[in-house]
Structure formats: C-alpha cells, structure tokens
C-alpha positions as CSV (number, residue, x, y, z in Angstrom):
1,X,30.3,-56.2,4.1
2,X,32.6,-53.5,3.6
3,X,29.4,-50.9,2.2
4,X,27.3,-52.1,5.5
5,X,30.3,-51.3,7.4
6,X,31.0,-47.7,5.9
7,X,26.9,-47.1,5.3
8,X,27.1,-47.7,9.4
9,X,30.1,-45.1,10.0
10,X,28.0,-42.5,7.5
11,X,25.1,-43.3,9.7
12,X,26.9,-43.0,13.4
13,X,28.9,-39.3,11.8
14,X,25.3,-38.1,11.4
15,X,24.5,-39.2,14.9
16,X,27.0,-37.3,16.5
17,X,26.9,-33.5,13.7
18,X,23.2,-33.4,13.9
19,X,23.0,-32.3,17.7
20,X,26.0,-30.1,16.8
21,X,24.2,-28.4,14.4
22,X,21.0,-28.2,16.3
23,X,22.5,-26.3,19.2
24,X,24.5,-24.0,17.1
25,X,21.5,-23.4,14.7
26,X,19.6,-22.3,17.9
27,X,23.1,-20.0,19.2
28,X,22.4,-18.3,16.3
29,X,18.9,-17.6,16.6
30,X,19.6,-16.5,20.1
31,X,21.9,-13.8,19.0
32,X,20.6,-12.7,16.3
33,X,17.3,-11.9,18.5
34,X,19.7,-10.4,20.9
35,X,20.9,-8.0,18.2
36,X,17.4,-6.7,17.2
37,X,17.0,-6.3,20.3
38,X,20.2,-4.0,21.0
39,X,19.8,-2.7,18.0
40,X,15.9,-1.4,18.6
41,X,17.3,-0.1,22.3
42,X,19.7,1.9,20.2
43,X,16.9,3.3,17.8
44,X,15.3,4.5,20.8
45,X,18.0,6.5,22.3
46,X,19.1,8.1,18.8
47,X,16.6,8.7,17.0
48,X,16.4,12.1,16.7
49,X,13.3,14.6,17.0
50,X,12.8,14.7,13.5
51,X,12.5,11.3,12.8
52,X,10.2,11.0,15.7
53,X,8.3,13.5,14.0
54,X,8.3,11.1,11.5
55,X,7.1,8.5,13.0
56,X,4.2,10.6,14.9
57,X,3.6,11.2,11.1
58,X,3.5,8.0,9.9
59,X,0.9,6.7,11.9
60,X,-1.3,9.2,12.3
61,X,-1.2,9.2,8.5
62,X,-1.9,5.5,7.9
63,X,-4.3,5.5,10.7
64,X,-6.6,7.9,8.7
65,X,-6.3,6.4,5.3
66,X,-6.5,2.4,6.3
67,X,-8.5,3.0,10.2
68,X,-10.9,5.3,9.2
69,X,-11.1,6.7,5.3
70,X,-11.0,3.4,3.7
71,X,-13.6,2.0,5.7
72,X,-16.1,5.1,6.0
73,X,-15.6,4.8,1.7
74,X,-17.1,1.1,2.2
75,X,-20.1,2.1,4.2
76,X,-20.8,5.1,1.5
77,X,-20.5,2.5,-1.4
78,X,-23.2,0.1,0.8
79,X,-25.5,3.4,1.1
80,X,-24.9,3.2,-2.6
81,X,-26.4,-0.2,-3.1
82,X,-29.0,0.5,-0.5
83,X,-30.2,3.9,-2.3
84,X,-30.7,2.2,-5.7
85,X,-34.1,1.5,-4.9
86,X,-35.3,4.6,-4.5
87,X,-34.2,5.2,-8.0
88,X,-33.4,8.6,-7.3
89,X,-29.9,9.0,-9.4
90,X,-29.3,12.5,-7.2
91,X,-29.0,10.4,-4.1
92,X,-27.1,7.2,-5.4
93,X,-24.5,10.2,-7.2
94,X,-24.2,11.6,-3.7
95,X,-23.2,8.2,-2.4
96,X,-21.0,7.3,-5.4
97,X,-19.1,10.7,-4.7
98,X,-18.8,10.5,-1.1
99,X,-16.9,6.7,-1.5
100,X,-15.0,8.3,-4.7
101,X,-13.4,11.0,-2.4
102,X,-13.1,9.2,0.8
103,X,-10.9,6.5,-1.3
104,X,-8.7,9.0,-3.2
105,X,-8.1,11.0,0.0
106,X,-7.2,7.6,1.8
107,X,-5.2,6.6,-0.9
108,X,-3.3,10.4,-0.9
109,X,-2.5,9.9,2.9
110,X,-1.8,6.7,2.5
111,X,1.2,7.9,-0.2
112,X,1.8,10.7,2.3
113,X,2.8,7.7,4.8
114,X,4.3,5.7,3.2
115,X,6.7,9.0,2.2
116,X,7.3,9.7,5.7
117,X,7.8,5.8,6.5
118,X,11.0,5.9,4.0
119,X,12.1,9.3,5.3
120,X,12.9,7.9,9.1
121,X,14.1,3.7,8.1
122,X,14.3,4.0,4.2
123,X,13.5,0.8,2.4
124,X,13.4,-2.2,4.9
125,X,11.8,-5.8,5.1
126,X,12.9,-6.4,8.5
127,X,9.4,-5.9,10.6
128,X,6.0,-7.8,9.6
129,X,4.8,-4.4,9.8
130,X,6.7,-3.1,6.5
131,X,6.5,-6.7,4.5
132,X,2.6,-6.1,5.2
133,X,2.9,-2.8,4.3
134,X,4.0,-3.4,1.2
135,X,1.6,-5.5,0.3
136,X,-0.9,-3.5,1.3
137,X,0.8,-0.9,-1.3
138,X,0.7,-3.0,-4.1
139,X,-3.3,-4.1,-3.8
140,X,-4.6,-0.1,-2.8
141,X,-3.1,0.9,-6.3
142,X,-4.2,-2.1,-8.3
143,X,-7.7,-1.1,-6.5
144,X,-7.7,1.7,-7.5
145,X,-6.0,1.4,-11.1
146,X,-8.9,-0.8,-11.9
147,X,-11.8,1.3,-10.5
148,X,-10.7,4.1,-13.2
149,X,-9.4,1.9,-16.0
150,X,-10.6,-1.3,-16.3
151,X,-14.5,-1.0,-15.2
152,X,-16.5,-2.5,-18.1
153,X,-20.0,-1.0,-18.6
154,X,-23.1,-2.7,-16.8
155,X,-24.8,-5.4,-18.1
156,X,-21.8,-8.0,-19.0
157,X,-20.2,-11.2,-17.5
158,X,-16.9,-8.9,-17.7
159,X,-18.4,-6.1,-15.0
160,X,-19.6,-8.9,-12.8
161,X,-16.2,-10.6,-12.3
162,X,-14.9,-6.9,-12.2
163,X,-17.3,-6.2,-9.1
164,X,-16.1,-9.4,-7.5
165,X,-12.5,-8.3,-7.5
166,X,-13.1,-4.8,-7.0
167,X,-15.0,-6.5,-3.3
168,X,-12.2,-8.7,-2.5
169,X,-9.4,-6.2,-3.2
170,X,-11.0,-3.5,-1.4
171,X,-12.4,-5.7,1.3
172,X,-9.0,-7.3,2.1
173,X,-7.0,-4.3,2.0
174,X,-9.4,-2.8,4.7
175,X,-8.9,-5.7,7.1
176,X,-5.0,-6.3,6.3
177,X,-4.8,-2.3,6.8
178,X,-6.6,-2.9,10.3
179,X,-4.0,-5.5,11.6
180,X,-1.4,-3.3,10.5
181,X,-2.5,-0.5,12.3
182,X,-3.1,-2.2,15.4
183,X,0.7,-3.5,15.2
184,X,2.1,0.1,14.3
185,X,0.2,1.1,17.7
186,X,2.7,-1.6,19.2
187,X,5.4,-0.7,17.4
188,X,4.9,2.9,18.5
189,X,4.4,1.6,22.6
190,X,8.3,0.1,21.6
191,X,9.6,3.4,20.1
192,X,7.9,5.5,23.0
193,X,8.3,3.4,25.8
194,X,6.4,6.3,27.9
195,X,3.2,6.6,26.1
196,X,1.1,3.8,26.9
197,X,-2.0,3.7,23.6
198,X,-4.7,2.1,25.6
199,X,-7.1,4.5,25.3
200,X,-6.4,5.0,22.1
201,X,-6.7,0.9,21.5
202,X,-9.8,1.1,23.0
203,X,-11.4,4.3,20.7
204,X,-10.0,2.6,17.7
205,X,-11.3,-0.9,18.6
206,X,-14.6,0.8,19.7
207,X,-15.0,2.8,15.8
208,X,-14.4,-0.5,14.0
209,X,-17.2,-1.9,15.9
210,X,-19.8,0.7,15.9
211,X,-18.9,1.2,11.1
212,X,-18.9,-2.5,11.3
213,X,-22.4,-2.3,12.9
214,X,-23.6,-0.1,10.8
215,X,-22.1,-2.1,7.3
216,X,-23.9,-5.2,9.0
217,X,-27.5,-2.9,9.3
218,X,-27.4,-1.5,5.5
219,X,-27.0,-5.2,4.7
220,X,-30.4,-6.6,6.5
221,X,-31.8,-3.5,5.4
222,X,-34.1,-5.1,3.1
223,X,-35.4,-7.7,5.2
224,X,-36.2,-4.8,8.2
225,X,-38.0,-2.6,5.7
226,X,-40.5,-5.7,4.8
227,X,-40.6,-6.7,8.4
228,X,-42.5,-3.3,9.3
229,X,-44.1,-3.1,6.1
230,X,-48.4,-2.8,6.5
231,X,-50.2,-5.6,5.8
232,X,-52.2,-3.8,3.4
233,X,-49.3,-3.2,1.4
234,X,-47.8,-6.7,2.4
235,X,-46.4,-9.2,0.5
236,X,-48.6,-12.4,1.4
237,X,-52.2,-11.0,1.0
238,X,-54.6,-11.3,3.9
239,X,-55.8,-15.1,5.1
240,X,-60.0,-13.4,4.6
241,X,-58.8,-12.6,1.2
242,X,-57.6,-15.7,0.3
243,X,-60.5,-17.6,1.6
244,X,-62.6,-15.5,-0.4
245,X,-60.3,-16.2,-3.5
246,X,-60.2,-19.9,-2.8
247,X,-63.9,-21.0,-1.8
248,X,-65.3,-18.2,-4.5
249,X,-67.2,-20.9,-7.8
250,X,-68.3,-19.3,-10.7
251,X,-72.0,-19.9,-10.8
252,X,-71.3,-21.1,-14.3
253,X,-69.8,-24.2,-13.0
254,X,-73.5,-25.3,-12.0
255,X,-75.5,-24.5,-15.0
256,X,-76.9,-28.2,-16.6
257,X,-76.5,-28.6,-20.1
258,X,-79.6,-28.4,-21.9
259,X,-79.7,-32.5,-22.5
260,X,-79.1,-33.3,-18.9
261,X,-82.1,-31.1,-18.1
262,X,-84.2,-33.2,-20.3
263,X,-82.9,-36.8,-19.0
264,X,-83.6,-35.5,-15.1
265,X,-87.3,-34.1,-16.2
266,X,-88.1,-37.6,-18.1
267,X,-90.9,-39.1,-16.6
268,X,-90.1,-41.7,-14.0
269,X,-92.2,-44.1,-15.5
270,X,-89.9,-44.4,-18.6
271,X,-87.3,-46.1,-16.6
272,X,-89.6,-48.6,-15.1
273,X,-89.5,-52.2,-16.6
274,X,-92.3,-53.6,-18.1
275,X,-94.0,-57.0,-16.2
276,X,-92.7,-60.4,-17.7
C-alpha cells in the first residue's frame, strides 16, 4: 500500500510540473526569437558601409561560383560525354578544359566568398544559410581534391566507383549551392529592407531553367540523332529488304538426289500387284 500510495503522489507531481515546464519551455522560445529578432534590427542599423560592402560581396561572389560557374562546368563535362563519339580528341580536350577552368574559377570565388563572409560576421552557425554553407565547403574541396588526386586510370572497377562519386559530389553540391543562394537573396531582402530582388529571382530562376534545359537535351541526344537518321543509313533495314531476305531459297534446296530421281522415273508398272 504504502509504494501505490507514494507511486500515486510521484505520478500527480508530474501532473501538475509538466504543464509548468511546457509553458516556460515555450517563454523561452518566445524570447529568444524575440532576440534574433532585435538583434538582426540592430545589424541593420550598424552595420557599417564596409561591411555592407561585404555583404554586396559575398553574394555576388557565391552567386557566380555555385549559380552560374558550377553549373555551366556541368553542361561542358555533358558536351564532353556527348563529343566522345565523334572521336575527335581536339574537341573532347576543348570540353574537358572548358569544365576544368569553369570549376577552378568557381571554386576561387567561391574561397573569395567565403573570405568576405568571415570578414563581416566571422565564424557563425547561427543561420541555415552558414551551417549549409559549410557544408557545402567541405564537399567543393573534397570534389575537387579527388578530381586531381585520387582519379584511377580508365578501364578499372576503381574509376567506375570514382565516376559515381565524382557525379553525386558535384551534382549535390550544385543543387545544395542553388538553395543556398536563393536564401542569401532573402537574407539580403532582410539586411536591405529597400531593395526588393524580384527581378533578380526571376533572371536567376529563369537561367537554371533554360542550363537545365539544355543538360536535359545533351542527355536524349542520342535518341534525337537516330530519330532523324535516313533510312538508308537506319538501324532496322527496309521491310522490301527483308522480304527479299526472308522468302529468298537457294535453288539448291530443290535439287533431287540422284536415287530419288531413279524411284520417281521407275516404271509405273513396277508397283502394280500381280493378279491372285
């Protein structure tokens, strides 16, 4: 009786704290999202010019690295791909170099950036925007890192799963770099409350479309090329020609063997049974 009674007084304490703690759980979210909200008011009205012109930096920076260089140097390395058939090694070199460049000038603005980012806040986790950022960091250099110094040679299981990673790292880090400039653009509508980026939403948003177009084309490239291909030089062959090809015998097929010559010119009187 006496544990029943005090497992019912533990039980009825909890009753009673656990709204408690609710309500001043949720207190303390309020205030806290108060505070960054004071606190970005105050960033607005002191920050100085220079670390405005930080900021103006910082995004026009990232915005050409991760909205514009990275992505161009994905559509040169599928011109890449798509050149290989011609086997012209001038023309796949041109490619190869354009998405080399394009990549290490993305990557040097992106450094640039990032520079300019610690320069105005300093080292910070507080936004989305910088934890992503981060992130983003981390998987551009490992890209990169692994293009130079750790591509096997063609030919082996090893450059296959190479390839693969090489895709995903550079693939994510395009579309993780999108999102992340999209929310520096709303960041920045928050730090210049004045300048309203619709326009410039709408050119941005308008790019990705038209080089995500053009990525989608180079990869049904193929199937367009034997789509208007002549049907001389088609793939299936023509339905006379393979008529011809099916209902053409060999005359061979109908030459008798000697012997059965013989038993049809036998005289039809050999087979005829003689009377009882």
């Amino acid at each position: 009786m006496g544990a029943s009674h005090a497992f019912r007084e533990d039980l009825s304490a909890y009753i009673y704290v656990l709204p408690l703690l609710y309500f001043q759980a949720k207190e303390e979210l309020r205030r806290r999202a108060a505070h960054r909200s004071n606190s970005l008011k105050k960033q607005r009205t002191c920050l100085t010019l220079e670390e405005r012109g930080y900021i103006v930096l910082h995004g026009w920076l990232m915005y050409f690295s991760f909205g514009l260089l990275f992505p161009a140097g994905a559509l040169f390395a599928r011109f890449m791909q798509v050149s290989r058939r011609t086997k012209n090694p001038n023309i796949i070199s041109k490619f190869y170099k354009l998405h080399l460049y394009s990549e290490a000038l993305g990557t040097f603005l992106m450094f640039i950036g990032v520079i300019s980012g610690f320069a105005q806040l300093g080292i910070s986790t507080t936004h989305t925007h910088q934890r992503l950022g981060y992130a983003l960091w981390i998987i551009i250099w490992i890209h990169v890192l692994s293009a130079f110094l750790l591509r096997p040679g063609l030919g082996s299981l090893q450059r296959g799963i190479w390839y693969v990673a090489h895709w995903l790292m550079g693939t994510s880090s395009i579309l993780l770099g999108i999102y992340n400039t999209y929310s520096g653009i709303g960041i920045w509508e928050k730090v210049f409350p004045k300048q309203r980026l619709l326009s410039l939403n709408i050119a941005f948003s308008v790019q990705l479309a038209f080089m995500g177009l053009v990525y989608y084309a180079l990869d049904r490239y193929d199937t367009f090329l034997l789509q208007i291909k002549k049907r001389e030089t088609s793939v299936a062959p023509k339905v006379d020609e393979m008529d011809h090809k099916m209902f053409e015998m060999d005359h061979k097929m109908f030459q008798m063997d000697p012997m059965d010559q013989k038993f049809f010119q036998m005289d039809p009187k050999s087979f005829q049974m003689g009377a009882a």
